[in-house]
N, CA, C and O of each residue as an XYZ file, in Angstrom:
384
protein
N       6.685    181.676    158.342
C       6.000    182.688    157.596
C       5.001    182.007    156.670
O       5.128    181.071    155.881
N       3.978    182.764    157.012
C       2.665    182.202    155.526
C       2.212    183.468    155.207
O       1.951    184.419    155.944
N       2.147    183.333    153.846
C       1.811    184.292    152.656
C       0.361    183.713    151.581
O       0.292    182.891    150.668
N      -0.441    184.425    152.108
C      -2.068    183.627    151.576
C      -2.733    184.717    150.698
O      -2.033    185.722    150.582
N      -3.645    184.741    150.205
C      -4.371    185.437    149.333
C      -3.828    185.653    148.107
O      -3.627    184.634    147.446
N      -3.443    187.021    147.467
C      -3.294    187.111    146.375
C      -4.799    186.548    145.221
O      -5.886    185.980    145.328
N      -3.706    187.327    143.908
C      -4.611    186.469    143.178
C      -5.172    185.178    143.061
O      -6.363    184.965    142.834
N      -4.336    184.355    143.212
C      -4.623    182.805    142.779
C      -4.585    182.251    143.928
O      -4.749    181.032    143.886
N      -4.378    182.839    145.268
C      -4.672    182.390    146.454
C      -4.029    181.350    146.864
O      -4.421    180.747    147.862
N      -2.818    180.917    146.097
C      -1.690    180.021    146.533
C      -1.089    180.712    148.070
O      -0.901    181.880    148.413
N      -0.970    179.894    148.512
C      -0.179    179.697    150.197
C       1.226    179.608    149.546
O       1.531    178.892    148.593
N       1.890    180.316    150.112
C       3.596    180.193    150.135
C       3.722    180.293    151.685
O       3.396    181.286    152.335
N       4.356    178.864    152.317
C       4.920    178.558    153.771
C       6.346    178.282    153.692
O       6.834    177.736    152.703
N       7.271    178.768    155.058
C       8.609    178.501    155.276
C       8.792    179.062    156.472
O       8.343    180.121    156.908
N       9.569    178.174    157.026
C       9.900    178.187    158.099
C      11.828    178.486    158.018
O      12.693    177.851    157.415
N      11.905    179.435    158.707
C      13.143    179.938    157.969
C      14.095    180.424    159.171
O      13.890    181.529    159.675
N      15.438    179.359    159.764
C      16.361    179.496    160.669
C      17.459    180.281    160.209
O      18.320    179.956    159.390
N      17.327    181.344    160.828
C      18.648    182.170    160.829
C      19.904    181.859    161.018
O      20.802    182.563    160.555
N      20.162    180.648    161.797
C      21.307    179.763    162.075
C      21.382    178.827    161.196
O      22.481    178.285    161.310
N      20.697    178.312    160.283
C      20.988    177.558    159.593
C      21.314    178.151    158.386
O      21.834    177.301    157.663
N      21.213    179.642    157.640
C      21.716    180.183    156.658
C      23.023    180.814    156.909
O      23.612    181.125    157.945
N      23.329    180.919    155.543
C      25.048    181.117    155.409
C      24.987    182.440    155.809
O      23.988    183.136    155.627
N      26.332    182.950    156.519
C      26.609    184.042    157.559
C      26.032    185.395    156.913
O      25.757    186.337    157.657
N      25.846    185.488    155.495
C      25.678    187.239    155.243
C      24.082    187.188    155.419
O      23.448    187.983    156.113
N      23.469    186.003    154.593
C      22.468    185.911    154.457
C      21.398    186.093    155.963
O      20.310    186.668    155.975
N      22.096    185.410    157.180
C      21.612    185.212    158.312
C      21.726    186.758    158.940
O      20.969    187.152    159.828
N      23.037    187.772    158.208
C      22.831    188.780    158.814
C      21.810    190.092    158.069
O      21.080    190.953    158.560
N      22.108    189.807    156.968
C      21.318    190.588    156.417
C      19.690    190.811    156.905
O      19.164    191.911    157.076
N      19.016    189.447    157.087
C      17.563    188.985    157.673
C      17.727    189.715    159.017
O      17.230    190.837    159.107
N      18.326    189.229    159.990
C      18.797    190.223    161.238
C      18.551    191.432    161.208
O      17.493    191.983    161.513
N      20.247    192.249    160.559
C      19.779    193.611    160.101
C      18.261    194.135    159.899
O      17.947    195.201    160.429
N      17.165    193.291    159.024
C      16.308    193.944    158.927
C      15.397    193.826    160.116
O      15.000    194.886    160.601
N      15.068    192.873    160.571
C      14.473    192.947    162.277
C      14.894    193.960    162.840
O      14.159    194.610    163.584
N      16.047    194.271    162.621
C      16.567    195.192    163.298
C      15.429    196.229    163.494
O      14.847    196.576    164.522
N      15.280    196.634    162.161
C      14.489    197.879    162.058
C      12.958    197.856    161.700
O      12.289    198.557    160.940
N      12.602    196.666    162.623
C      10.998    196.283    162.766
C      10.764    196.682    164.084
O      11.511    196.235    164.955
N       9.785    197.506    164.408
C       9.265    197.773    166.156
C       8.107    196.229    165.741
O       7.085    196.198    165.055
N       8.979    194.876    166.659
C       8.069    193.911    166.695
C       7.239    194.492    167.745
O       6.142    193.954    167.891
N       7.482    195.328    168.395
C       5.534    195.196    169.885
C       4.930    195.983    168.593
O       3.752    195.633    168.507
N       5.164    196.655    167.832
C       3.803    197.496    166.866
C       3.152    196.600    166.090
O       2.060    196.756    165.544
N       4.029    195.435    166.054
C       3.070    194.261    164.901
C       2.483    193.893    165.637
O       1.291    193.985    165.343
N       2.860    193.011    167.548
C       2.685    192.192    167.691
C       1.510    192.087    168.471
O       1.172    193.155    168.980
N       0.476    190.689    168.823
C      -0.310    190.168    169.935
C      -1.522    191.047    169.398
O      -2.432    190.325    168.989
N      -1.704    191.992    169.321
C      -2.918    192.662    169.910
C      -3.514    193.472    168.349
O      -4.683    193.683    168.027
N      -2.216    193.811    167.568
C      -2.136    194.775    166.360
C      -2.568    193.418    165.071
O      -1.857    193.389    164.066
N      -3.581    192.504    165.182
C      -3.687    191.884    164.325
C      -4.816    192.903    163.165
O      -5.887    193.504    163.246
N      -3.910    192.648    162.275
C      -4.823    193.916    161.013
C      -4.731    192.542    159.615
O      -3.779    192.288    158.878
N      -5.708    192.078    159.658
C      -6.532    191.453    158.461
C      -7.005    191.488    157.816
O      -7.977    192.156    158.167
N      -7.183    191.027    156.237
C      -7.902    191.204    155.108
C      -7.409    192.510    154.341
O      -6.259    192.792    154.004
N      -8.741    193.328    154.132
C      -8.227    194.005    152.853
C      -8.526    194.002    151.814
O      -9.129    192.943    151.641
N      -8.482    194.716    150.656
C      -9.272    194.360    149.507
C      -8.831    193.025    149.251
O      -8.050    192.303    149.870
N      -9.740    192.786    147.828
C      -9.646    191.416    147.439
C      -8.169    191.165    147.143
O      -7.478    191.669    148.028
N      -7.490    190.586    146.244
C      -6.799    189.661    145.600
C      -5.485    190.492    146.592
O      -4.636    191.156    145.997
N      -5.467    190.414    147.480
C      -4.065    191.137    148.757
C      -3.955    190.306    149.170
O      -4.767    189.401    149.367
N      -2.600    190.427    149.484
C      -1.894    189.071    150.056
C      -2.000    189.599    152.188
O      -1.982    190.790    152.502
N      -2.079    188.664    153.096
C      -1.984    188.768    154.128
C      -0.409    188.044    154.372
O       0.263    187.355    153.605
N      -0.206    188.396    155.426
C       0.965    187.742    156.014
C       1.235    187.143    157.301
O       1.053    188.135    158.007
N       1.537    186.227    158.088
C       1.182    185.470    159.084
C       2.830    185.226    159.522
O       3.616    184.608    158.803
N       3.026    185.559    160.243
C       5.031    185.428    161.048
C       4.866    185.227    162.440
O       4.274    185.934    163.256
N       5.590    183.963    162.621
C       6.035    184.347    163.903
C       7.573    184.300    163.896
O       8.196    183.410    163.317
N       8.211    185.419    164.648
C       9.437    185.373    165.448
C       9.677    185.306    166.147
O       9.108    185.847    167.095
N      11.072    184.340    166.280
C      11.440    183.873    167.506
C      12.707    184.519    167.538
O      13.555    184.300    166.674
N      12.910    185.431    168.641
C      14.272    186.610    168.711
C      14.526    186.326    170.353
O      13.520    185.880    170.905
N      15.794    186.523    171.304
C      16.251    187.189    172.051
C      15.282    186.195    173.011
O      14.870    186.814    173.992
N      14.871    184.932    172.958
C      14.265    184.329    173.892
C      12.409    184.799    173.900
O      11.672    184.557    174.856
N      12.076    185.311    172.950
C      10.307    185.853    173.058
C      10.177    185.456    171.827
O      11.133    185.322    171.063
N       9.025    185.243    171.541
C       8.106    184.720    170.626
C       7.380    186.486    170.252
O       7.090    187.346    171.083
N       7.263    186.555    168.840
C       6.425    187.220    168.409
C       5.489    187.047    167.109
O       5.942    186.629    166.044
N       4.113    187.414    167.299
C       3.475    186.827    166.313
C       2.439    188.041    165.870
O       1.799    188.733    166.662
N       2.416    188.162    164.160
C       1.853    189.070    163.370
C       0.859    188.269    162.717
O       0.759    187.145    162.224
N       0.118    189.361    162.922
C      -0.844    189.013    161.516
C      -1.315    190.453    160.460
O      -2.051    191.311    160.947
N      -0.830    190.579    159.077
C      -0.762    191.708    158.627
C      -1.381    191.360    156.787
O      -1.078    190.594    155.872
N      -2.665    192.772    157.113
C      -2.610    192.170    155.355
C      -1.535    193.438    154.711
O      -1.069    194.447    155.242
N      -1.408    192.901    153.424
C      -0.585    193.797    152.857
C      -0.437    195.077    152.714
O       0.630    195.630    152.449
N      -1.679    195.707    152.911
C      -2.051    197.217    152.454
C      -1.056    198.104    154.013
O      -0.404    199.146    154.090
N      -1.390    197.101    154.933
C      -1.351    197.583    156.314
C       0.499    197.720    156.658
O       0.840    198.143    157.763
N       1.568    197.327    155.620
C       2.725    196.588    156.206
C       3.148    198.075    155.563
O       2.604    198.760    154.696
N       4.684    198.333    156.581
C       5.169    200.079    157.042
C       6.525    199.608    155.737
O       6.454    198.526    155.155
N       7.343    200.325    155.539
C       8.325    200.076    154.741
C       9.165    199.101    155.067
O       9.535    198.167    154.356
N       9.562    199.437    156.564
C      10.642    198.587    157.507
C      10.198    197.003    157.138
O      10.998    196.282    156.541
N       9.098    196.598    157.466
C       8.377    195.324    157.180
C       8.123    194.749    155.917
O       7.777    193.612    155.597
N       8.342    195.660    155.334
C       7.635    195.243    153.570
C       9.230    194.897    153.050
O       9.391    194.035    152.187
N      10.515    195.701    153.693
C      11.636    194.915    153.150
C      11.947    193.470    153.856
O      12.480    192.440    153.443
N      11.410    193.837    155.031
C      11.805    191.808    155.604
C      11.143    190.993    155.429
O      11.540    189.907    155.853
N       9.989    191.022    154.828
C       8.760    190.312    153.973
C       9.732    189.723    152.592
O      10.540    188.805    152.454
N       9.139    190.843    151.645
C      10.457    190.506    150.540
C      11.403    190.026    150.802
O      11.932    189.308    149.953
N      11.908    190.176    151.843
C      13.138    189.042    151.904
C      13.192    187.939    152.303
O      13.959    187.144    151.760
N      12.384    187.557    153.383
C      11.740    186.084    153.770
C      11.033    185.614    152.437
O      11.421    184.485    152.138
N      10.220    186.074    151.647
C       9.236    185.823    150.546
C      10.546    184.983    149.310
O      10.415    183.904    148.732
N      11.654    185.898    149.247
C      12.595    185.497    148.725
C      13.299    184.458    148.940
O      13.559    183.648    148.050
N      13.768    184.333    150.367
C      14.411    183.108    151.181
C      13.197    181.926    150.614
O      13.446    181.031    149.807
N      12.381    182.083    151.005
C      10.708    180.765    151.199
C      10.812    179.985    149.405
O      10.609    178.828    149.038
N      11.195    181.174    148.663
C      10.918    180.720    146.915
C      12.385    179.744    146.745
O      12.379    178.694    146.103
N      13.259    180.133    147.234
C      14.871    179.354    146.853
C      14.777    177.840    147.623
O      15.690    177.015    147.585
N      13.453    177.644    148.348
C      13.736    176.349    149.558
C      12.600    175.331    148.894
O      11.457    175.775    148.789
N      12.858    174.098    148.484
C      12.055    172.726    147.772
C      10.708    172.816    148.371
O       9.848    171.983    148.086
C-alpha cells in the first residue's frame, strides 16, 4: 500500500502480510476484504487525483491466488474501502 498526497505530501509505504500478523489482527484485515468488490476497484477503474491536498491510494492485493491492483484518490473510495484503508493506514503507522 502507498498513501501519497495530502497536505505535506509525505508517502506512507507498507507492505503488509496477513500471515505474518497475529491471528485477530490477520482476521479482522480479511473480514474487511471481505466486503470490498475488488473487480470494482480493479485494472481498468483507475480513478486519480482530485482536488489538491487529497490523499490517493495505490494497493495491490494478493488474495485466493490473483493479484489485484487499485489506484484510488480519496474523494473516489466507497465506505467498504475507506474502512480497509484506515486499517492498513493504521497497520503501515505501528511498522519502523
Amino acid at each position: 500500500m502507498t498513501r501519497s498526497g495530502g497536505v505535506t505530501g509525505v508517502q506512507l509505504r507498507s507492505a503488509i502480510d496477513t500471515a505474518a500478523l497475529a491471528p485477530a489482527d490477520a482476521a479482522e484485515i480479511e473480514a474487511m476484504l471481505g466486503k470490498v468488490d475488488l473487480n470494482e476497484w480493479t485494472s481498468g477503474s483507475t480513478r486519480r487525483g482530485g482536488p489538491p491536498d487529497r490523499f490517493q491510494y495505490d494497493l495491490v492485493i494478493e488474495q485466493d491466488g490473483r493479484r489485484h491492483e487499485i489506484t484510488i484518490g480519496e474523494r473516489d473510495v466507497s465506505p467498504s474501502l475507506r474502512s480497509l484503508l484506515d486499517r492498513l493506514v493504521a497497520e503501515a503507522r505501528r511498522r519502523p
